[in-house]
C-alpha positions, 0 to 999 in steps of 0.5 A: 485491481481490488487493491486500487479501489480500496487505496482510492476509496481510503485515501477519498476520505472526506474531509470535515467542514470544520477542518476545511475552515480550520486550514482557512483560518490558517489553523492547523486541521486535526490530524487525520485518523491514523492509518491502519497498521501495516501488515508484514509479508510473511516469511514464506513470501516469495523472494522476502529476503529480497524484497525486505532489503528494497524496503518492501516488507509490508502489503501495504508497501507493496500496494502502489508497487509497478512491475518494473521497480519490482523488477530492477530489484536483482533477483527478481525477475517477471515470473516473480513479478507477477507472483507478487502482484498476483498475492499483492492483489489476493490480499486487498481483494480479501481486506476489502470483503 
């Protein structure tokens, strides 16, 4: 799905020459650039309450979500599992364009 591509993309960043001889020196490498910042869901999300009490409250945090975590969250169910996919990867498609 377009959310994967754009996680793998970001997180296949390359890492400069002088950082890989830094972490063989036994330097500590600079830290890399800071993520960018979540994005809450908002409150009419489907199931919100919900899924902020799983620890769910961001996009982001939903992105490597599988169906079955989604599902052993009580009160949520498949219909509501693939409605949130579903907006999970509206969202990244969007991000990515």
């Amino acid at each position: 799905m377009a959310w994967q591509a754009w996680k793998a993309h970001y997180r296949s960043a390359p890492v400069s020459d002088n950082e890989d001889k830094k972490a063989d020196e036994g330097e500590v490498a600079s830290s890399p650039a800071p993520a960018p910042t979540d994005t809450p869901l908002p409150d009419d999300f489907d199931r919100v309450d919900l899924l902020r009490a799983a620890g769910f409250d961001s996009y982001e945090s939903l992105s490597d979500v599988t169906a079955e975590q989604l599902e052993a969250i009580k009160g949520i169910g498949p219909k509501t599992v693939r409605e949130i996919l579903a907006a999970v990867a509206v969202y990244f498609a969007a991000e990515s364009e």
